[in-house]
C-alpha positions in Angstrom: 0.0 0.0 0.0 1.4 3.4 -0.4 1.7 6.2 2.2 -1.3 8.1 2.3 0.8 11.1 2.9 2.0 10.8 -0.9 -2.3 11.7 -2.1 -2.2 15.3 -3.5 -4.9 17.0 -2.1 -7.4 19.9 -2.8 -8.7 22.2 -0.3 -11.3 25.2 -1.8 -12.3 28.2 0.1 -14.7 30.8 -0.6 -15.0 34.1 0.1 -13.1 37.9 0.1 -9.5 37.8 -0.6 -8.1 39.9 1.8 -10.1 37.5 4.4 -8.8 34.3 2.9 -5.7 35.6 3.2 -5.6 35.9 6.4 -7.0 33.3 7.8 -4.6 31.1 5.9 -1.6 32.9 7.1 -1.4 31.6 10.3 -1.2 28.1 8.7 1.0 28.8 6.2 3.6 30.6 8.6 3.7 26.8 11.0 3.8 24.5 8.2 6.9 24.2 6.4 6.4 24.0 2.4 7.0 26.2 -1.3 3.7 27.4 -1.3 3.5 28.9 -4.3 0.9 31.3 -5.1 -0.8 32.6 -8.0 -3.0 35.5 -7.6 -4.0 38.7 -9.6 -3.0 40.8 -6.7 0.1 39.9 -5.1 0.0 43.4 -3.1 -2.8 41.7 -0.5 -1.1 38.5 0.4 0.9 38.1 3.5 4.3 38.5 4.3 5.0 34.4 4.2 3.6 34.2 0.8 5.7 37.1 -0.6 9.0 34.7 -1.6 6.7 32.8 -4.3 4.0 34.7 -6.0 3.5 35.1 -9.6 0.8 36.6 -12.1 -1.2 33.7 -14.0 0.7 35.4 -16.9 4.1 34.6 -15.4 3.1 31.0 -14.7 5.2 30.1 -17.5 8.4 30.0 -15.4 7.1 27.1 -13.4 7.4 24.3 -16.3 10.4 21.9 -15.1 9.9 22.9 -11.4 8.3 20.4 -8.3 6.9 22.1 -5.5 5.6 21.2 -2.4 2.2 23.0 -1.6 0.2 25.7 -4.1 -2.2 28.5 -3.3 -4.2 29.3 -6.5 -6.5 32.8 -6.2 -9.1 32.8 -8.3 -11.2 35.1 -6.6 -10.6 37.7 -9.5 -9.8 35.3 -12.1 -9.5 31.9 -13.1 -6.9 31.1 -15.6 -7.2 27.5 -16.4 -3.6 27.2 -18.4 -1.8 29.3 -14.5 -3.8 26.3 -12.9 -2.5 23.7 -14.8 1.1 25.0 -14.6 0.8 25.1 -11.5 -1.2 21.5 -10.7 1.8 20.2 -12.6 4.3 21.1 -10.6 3.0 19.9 -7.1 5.0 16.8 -5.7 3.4 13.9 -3.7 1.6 14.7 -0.2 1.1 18.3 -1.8 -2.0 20.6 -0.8 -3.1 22.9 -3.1 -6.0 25.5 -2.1 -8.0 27.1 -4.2 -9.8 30.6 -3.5 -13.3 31.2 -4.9 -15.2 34.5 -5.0 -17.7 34.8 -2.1 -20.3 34.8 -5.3 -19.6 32.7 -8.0 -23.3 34.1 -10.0 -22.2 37.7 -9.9 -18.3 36.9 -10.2 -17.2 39.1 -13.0 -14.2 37.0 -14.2 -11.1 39.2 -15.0 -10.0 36.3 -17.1 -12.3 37.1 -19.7 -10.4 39.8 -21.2 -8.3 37.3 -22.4 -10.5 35.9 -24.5 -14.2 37.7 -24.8 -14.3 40.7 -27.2 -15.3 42.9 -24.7 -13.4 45.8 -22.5 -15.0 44.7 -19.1 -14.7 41.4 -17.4 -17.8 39.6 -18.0 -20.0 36.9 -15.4 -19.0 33.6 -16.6 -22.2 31.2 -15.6 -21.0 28.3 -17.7 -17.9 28.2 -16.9 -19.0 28.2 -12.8 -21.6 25.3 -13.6 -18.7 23.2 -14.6 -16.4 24.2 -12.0 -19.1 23.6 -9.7 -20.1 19.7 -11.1 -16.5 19.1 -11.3 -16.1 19.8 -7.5 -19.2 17.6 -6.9 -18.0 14.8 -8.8 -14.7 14.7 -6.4 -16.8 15.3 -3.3 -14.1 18.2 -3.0 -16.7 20.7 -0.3 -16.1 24.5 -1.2 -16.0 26.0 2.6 -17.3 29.5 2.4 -15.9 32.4 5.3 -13.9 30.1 7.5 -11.3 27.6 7.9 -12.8 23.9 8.7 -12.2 23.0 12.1 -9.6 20.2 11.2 -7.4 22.0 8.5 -4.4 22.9 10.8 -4.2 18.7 11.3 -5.0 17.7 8.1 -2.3 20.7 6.5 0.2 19.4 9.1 -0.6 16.2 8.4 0.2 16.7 4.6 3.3 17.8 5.3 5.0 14.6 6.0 7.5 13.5 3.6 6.5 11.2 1.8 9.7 7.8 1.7 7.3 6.4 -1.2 10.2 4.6 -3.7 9.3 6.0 -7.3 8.3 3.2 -9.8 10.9 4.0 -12.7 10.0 0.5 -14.1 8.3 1.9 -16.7 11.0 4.9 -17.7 13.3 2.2 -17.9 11.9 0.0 -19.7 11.3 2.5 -22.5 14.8 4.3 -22.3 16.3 0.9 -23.5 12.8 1.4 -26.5 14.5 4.8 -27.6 18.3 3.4 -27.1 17.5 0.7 -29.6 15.3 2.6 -32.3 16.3 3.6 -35.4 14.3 6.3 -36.4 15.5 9.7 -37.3 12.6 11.1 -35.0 11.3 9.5 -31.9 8.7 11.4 -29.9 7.8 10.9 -26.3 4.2 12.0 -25.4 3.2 11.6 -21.6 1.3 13.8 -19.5 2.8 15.9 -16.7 4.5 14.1 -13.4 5.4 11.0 -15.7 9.6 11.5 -16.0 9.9 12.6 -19.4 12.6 15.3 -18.9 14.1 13.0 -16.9 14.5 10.2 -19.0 15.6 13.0 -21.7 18.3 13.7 -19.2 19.1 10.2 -18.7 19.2 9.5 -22.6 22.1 12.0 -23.2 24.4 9.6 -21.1 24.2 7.4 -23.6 24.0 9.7 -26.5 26.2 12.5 -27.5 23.3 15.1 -27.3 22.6 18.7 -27.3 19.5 20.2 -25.9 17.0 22.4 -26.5 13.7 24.5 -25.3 11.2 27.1 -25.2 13.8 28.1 -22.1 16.5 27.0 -20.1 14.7 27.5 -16.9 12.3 24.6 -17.9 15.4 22.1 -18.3 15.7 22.0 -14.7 14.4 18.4 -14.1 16.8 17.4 -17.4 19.8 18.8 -15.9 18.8 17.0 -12.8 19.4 13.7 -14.6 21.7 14.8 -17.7 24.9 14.3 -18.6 27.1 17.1 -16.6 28.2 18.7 -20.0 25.1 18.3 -22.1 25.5 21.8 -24.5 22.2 24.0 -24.2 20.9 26.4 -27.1 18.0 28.5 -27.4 15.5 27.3 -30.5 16.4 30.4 -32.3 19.9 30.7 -31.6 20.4 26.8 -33.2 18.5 27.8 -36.3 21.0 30.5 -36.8 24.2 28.1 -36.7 22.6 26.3 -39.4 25.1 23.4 -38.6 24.9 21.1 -35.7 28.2 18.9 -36.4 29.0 18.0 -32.6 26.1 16.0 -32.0 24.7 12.6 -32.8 21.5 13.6 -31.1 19.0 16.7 -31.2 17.3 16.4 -27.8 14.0 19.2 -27.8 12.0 19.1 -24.1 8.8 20.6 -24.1 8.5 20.8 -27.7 4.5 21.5 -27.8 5.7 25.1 -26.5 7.7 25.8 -28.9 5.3 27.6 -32.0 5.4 25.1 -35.2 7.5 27.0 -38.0 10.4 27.0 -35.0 10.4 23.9 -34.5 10.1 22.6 -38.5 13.0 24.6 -39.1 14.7 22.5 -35.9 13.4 19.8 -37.5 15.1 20.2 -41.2 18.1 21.5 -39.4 18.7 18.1 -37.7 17.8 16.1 -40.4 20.3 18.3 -42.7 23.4 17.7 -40.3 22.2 13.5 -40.0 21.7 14.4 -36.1 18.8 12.4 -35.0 16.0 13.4 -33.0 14.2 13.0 -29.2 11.0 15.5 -29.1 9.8 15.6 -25.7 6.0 16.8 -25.2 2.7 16.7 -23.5 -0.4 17.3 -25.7 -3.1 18.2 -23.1 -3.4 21.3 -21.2 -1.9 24.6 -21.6 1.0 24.2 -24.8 1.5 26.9 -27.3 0.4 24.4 -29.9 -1.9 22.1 -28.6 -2.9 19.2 -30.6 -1.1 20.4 -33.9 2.8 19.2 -32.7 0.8 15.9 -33.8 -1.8 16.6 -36.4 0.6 19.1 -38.3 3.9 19.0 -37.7 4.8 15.1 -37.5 1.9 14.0 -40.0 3.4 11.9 -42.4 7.4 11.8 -41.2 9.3 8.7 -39.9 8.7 8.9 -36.2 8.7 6.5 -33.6 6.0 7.3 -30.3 6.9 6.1 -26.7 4.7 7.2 -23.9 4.8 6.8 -20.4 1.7 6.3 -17.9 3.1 6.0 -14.6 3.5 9.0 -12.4 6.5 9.5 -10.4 6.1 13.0 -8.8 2.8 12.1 -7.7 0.5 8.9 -6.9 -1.2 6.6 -9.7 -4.6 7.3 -9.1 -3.5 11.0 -7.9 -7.6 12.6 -7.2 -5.5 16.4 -8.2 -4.7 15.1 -11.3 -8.0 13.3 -12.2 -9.9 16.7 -11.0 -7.5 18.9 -13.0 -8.0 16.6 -15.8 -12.0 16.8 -16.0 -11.9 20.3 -15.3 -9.7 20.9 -18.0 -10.9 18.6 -19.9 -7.9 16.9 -21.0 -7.8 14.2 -23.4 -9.9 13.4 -26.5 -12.9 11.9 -27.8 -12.9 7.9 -27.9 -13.1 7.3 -32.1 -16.6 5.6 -32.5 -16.2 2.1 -33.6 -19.7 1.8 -35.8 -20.5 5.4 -37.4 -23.7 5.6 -38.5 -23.7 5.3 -42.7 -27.2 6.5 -43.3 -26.6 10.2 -43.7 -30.1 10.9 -44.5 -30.7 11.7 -40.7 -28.0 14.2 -39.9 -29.6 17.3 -38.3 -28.2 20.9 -38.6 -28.4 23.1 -35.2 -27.6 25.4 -33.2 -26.5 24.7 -29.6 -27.9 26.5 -26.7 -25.3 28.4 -24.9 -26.3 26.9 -21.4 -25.9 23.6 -22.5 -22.7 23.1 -20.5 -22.3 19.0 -21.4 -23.0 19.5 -25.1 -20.5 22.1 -24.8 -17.7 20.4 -23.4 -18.7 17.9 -26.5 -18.1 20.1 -29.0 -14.4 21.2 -27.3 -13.6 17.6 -27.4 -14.5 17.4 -30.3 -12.9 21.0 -31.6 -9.7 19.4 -29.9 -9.5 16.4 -31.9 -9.5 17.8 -35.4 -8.1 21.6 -35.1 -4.4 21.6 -33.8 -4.6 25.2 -32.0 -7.3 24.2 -29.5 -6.4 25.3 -26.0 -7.9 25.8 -22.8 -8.8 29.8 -24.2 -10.9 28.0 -26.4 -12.8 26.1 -23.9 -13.3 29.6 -22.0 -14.4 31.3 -25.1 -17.0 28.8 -26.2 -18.3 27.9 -22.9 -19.0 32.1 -21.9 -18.0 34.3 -24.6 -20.3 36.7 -25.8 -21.2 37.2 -29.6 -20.6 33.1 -30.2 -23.0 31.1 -31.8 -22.4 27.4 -31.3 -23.2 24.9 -34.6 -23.5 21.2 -34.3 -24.4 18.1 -36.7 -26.1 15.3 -35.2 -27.3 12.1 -35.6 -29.6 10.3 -33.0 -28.3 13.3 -31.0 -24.8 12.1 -31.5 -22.5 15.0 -31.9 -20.5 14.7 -34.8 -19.1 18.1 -36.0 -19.3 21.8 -34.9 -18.8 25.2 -35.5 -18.6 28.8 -33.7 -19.3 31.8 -35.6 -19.3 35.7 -34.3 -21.2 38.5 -35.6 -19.1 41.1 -37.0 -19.4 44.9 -38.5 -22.4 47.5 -38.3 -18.9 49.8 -36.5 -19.6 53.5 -36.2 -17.8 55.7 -38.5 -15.6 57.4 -36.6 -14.4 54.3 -35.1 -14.2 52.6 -38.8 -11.6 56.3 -40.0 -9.9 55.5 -37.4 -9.1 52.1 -37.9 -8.0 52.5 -41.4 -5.8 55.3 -40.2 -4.2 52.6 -37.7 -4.8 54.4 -34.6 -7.2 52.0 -33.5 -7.8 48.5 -32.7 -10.4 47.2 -30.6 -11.4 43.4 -29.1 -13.1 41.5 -32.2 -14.4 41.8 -35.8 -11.3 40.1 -36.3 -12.1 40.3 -40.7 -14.4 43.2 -40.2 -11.7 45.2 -39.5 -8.4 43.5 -41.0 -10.5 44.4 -44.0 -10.6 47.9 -43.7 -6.8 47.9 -41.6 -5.2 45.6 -44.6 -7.2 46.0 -47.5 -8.5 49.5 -47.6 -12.3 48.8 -47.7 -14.0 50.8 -44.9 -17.2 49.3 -46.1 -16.2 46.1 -44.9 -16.8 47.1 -41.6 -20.0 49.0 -42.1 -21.9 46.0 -43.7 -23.6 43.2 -41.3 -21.8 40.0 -41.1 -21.0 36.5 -39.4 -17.5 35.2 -39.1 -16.8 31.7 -39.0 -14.3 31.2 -36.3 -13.8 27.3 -36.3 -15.3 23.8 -38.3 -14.7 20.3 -37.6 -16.3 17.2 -38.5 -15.1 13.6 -36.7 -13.1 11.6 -38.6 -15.3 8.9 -39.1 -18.0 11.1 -41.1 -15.3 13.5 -43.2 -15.7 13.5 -46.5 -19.5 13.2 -46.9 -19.8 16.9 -47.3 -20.8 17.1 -44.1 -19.2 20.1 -43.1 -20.3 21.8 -46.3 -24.2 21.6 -45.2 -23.2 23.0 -42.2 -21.5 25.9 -43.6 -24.6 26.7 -45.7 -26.8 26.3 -42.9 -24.9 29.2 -41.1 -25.5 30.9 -44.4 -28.7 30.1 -44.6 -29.2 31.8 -41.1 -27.0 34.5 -41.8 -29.4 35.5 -44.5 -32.7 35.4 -42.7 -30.6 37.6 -39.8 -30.3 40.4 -42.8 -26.3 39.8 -43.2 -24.8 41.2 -45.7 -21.7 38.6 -46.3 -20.7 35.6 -44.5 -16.4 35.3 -43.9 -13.7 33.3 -42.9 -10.1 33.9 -41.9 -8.0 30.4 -42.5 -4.4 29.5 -42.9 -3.3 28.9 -46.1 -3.5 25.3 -47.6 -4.3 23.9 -51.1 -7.1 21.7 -49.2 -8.0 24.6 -46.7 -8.7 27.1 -50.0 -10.4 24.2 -51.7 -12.9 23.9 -49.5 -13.9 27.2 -48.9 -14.4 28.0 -52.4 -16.6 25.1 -52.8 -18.8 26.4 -50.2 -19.0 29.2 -52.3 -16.7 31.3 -50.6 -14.4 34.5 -52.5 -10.7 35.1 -52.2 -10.2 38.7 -51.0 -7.3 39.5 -49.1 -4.0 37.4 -48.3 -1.6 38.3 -45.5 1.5 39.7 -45.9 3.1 37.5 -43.1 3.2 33.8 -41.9 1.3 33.6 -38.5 4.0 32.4 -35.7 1.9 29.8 -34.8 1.5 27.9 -37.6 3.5 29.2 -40.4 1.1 29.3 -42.7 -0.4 32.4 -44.2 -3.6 33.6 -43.4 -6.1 34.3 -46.0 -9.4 35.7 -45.9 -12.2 34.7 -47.7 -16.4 36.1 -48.1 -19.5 34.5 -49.2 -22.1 37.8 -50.3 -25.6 37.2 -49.5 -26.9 40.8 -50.1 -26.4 43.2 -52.9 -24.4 45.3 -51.0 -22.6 42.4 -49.8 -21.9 41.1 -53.5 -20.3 44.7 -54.6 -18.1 44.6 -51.4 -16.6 41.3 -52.5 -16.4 42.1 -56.1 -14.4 45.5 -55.2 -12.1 43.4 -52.7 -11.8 40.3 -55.0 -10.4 43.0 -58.1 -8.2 44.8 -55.6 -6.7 41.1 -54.9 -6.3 40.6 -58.3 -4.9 43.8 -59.1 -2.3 43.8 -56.4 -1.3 40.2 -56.7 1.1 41.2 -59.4 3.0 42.9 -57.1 2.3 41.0 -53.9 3.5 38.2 -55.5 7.1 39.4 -54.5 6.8 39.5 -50.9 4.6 36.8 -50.3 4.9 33.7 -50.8 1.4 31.8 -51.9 0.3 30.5 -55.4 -1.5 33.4 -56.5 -1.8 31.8 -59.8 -3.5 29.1 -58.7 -5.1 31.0 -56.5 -6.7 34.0 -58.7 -7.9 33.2 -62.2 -6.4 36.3 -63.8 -8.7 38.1 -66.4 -5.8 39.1 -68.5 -6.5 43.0 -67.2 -2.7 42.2 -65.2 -2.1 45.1 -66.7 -4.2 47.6 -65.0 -2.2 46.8 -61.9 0.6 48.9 -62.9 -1.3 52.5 -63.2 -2.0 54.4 -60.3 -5.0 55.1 -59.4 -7.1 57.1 -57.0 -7.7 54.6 -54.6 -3.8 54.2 -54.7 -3.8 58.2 -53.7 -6.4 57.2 -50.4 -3.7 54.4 -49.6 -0.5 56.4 -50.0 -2.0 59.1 -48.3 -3.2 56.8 -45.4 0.5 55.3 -45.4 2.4 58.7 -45.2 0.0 60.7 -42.7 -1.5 57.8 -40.6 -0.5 54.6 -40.0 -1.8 52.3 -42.4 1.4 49.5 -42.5 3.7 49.2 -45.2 3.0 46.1 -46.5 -0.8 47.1 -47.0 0.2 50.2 -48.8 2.8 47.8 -50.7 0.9 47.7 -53.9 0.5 51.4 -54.3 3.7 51.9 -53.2 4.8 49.9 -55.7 2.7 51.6 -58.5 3.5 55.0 -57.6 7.3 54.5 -57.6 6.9 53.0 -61.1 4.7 56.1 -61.9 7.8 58.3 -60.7 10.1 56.4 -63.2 8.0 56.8 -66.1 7.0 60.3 -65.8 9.6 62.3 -64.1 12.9 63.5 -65.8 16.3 61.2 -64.9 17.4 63.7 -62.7 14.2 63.3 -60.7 14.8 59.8 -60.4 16.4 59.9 -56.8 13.2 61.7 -55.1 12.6 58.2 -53.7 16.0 56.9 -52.9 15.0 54.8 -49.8 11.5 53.4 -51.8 13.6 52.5 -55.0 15.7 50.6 -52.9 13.3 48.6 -50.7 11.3 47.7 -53.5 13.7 46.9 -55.5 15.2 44.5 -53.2 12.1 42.8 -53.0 11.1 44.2 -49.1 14.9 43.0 -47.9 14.4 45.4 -44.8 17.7 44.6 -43.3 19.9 45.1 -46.3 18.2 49.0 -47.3 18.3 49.5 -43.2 22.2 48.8 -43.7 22.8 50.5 -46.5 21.4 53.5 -45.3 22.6 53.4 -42.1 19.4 53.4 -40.4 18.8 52.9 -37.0 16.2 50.4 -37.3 12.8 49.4 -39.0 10.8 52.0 -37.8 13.7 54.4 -39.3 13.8 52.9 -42.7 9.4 53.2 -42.3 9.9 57.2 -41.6 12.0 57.7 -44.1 9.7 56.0 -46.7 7.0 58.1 -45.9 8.7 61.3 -45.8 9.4 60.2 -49.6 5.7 59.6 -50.0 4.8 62.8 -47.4 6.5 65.2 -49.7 5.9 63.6 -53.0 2.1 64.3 -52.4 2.6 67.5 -51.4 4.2 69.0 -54.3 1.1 66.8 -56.1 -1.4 68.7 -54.3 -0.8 71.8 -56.7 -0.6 70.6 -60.2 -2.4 68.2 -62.7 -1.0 65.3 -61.7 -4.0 64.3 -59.3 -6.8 65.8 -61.4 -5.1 64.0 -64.5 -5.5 60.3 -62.5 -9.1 60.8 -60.4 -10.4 62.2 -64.1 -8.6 58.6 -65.8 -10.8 56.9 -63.0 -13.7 58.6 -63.6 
């Protein structure tokens, strides 16, 4: 039997802060333990909490570490991926205590500025339904106002070091797996407390290794159990020595925080220098990258998987972990063995937003099939406001989903001074990249629904499945008085396809490769009104117009991707929507790259019509564009101080070109050509 010291356990309080505080601080000051605490306000806790406190944002710093006892304050906020940081951390015989708000039905959850396109923290009554049913299901009691009679004894009683051996059976056993495999990639998945780091530390014994991660203070448990010597290196400071010729093996821990394009190019740079490959990760919880370290980034390569199930810094069976676990709802959705092949019966829905257990369906089932889905999500679509929430069923068996927002209908002022760049608020995420990006203010003047995610289980893909659902959105949309219907994907040959078999129109690319993923984003509109049709037909020319020149800086199929009319030509005129642009880049701040067409156009404009002598008016613009956007090289050869130096001096160019325009015919000769 083991010790029953070695249990984690949860203790939840509930009431004012201040009060919690210090009724715990007595306990905390005679019982020896880390406790670390997370809290919003670190300025109201005690003097024997004050050595360990951290923000939920800083929570971060804890990956790698083991603590002995936790206090987690959510009485302002509850940040699920601070809590499971912090959950992970905890050793055997560990307490943690949770603070709740004195009342959860009227908490305004500060957490929600995170992820609800709103300025004010909003009530959460989802959320606390969960966290509530999760409690119940653990027979964890929430004691409101004061300490239970018996918590100094059972604290103290925690407190006992627990002489529990660790079971390494298992980490053994699977060190000689990895020792003997010969693939160029192994992967080793387990979730938190199993030993992965250290039996990554205990491989580079045998193995001349180097190491890597999202930081060094997160190898702590590796170095514990590494070779003395085992070389460290930043991700990005690798990639830049392009050679790794003192190694036999790559060794990356806590590879699901690192974002995907990193660590593809780690990837290719191993594989380049025949260094193999150990990826340590976790796939549940909190990581930058969630489920897409295994749906993206390793689909189709020559890996081998281990995975470990045994815990070591805590007790098989731990009730922590299992209540973390439901709360978070880690894991995913069991495949179903017999899918239903009569289709006939499918039924298109929406879901009702205090549905909590068809909610926490649909994130399993978001989870499964979208390789960004974190525990934000699971906040967003269990409270956020503005989300609808889609499903398909059959014999009320989920078996895809979707979340749209409503987007646009912005005042004016606020939609001048978003294209100007001065503003920026929470949501209408294409709403107002349109008129930001592409110019068209009208974009964010119209009615419309966005369609945030889509995802169908794998049993039923294929069966156009979640092409009824998209026009069953549509369909809604319409009967709401829309104008368009959009969607803001990464870039893939398959992602594009689908879209514009739902009907859906190209109409503005971006200029650079999300960090995440590395792929592009692209955004695409489906008109349903008139006014809706002439907005995408005025965005889907300006695409095609531009693309001539956008082709230079970014890297997409645009041939593939626009069917070109043969009017190529028109892009190189400027116009008198290129004036509105270049004015907006020189005065405002409209960026660079969106101006990057006109800018183009107007320096070819220059060259055509100005004497040779007049050539060098736009010295620093010649140069950028002519070196295809190389900012470092012009930001060099100017000796610039920087990016935003290089950016001035481009639109002074621009500043006083259209000045000395003003005057003359040169603006009456191109808005008359336009007319």
């Amino acid at each position: 039997m083991h010790n029953p010291n070695s249990t984690r356990m949860l203790w939840v309080l509930q009431g004012e802060s201040t009060q919690l505080f210090e009724q715990l601080s007595s306990i905390l000051e005679q019982n020896v333990g880390d406790w670390v605490t997370v809290t919003y306000q670190p300025d109201y806790l005690p003097s024997s909490l004050i050595a360990n406190v951290l923000k939920p944002h800083q929570t971060k710093q804890l990956l790698g570490q083991q603590y002995r006892h936790a206090l987690f304050d959510a009485t302002v906020g509850f940040n699920l991926d601070a809590f499971a940081m912090l959950v992970g951390t905890l050793v055997k015989g560990s307490m943690l205590v949770l603070l709740l708000p004195k009342n959860l039905s009227t908490w305004y959850d500060q957490d929600s500025l995170r992820w609800n396109e709103s300025q004010n923290p909003i009530t959460v009554p989802n959320f606390v339904a969960h966290l509530i049913q999760t409690l119940a299901e653990f027979g964890v009691s929430i004691n409101s106002t004061s300490l239970p009679k018996n918590a100094i004894s059972v604290t103290s009683s925690l407190l006992v070091m627990s002489d529990d051996p660790c079971d390494l059976a298992e980490q053994q056993a699977t060190l000689k797996q990895l020792l003997n495999s010969n693939k160029p990639i192994n992967v080793l998945v387990a979730k938190r407390g199993r030993g992965k780091s250290a039996l990554a530390g205990m491989f580079s014994h045998y193995q001349r290794s180097i190491v890597t991660a999202p930081n060094k203070s997160a190898l702590t448990t590796f170095f514990a159990f590494a070779k003395p010597d085992t070389p460290f290196f930043a991700p990005d400071e690798l990639i830049l020595q392009s050679k790794i010729d003192f190694a036999d093996y790559l060794i990356i821990d806590e590879a699901a925080m690192i974002p995907l394009p990193m660590l593809e190019k780690l990837l290719q740079l191993a594989i380049a220098n025949n260094c193999r490959i150990l990826l340590t990760t976790t796939v549940d919880g909190y990581e930058g990258t969630g489920q897409g370290f295994l749906l993206k980034l390793l689909s189709g390569k020559a890996c081998q998987y281990f995975h470990l199930h045994t815990p070591i810094r805590w007790q098989a069976g731990d009730m922590l972990e299992q209540f973390s676990d439901r709360l978070l709802l880690n894991g995913l959705l069991i495949q179903d063995d017999n899918p239903i092949t009569g289709l006939s019966s499918i039924q298109y829905s929406t879901v009702e937003r205090n549905d909590v257990d068809s909610l926490r369906s649909i994130f399993y089932l978001l989870k499964m099939a979208h390789y960004q889905t974190t525990l934000i999500d699971l906040r967003r679509l269990f409270d956020a406001q503005n989300l609808s929430v889609w499903q398909a069923t059959i014999d009320n068996k989920q078996i895809a989903a979707a979340l749209t927002l409503t987007e646009g209908n912005l005042p004016d002022n606020l939609i001048t001074q978003v294209w100007q760049g001065t503003r920026r608020p929470k949501g209408n995420l294409v709403a107002q990249s349109l008129v930001a990006h592409a110019g068209e203010r009208l974009a964010a003047k119209l009615r419309s629904v966005r369609v945030n995610r889509i995802a169908v289980m794998e049993d039923y893909r294929r069966q156009h499945i979640a092409k009824q659902l998209v026009q069953t959105i549509c369909d809604h949309a319409k009967v709401q008085n829309k104008d368009f219907v959009s969607v803001s994907f990464a870039y893939s040959s398959s992602n594009y396809q689908f879209w514009t078999a739902c009907g859906f129109v190209l109409v503005h690319v971006s200029s650079h490769k999300q960090a995440s993923s590395g792929s592009y984003s692209v955004m695409a509109l489906k008109p349903i009104t008139r006014s809706g049709e002439l907005l995408t037909h005025k965005l889907k020319q300006k695409l095609q117009r531009n693309a001539y020149w956008l082709k230079d800086i970014i890297d997409l199929p645009f041939n593939d991707m626009i069917i070109s009319d043969g009017g190529w030509l028109l892009s190189l005129d400027l116009d008198v929507n290129d004036l509105d642009e270049l004015t907006g880049f020189a005065h405002y701040h409209r960026p660079f790259e969106a101006s990057y067409a006109a800018l183009c156009r107007l320096n070819r404009y220059i060259q055509i019509h100005q004497q040779s002598s007049q050539v060098s008016s736009f010295p620093v613009l010649s140069a950028l564009l002519k070196s295809k956007n190389n900012q470092p090289l012009v930001i060099d050869s100017y000796q610039l101080a920087g990016k935003n130096a290089l950016m001035q001096a481009v639109k002074h160019e621009v500043k006083t070109w259209l000045a000395k325009q003003a005057s003359n015919a040169i603006f009456s000769e191109i808005v008359s050509k336009d007319s």
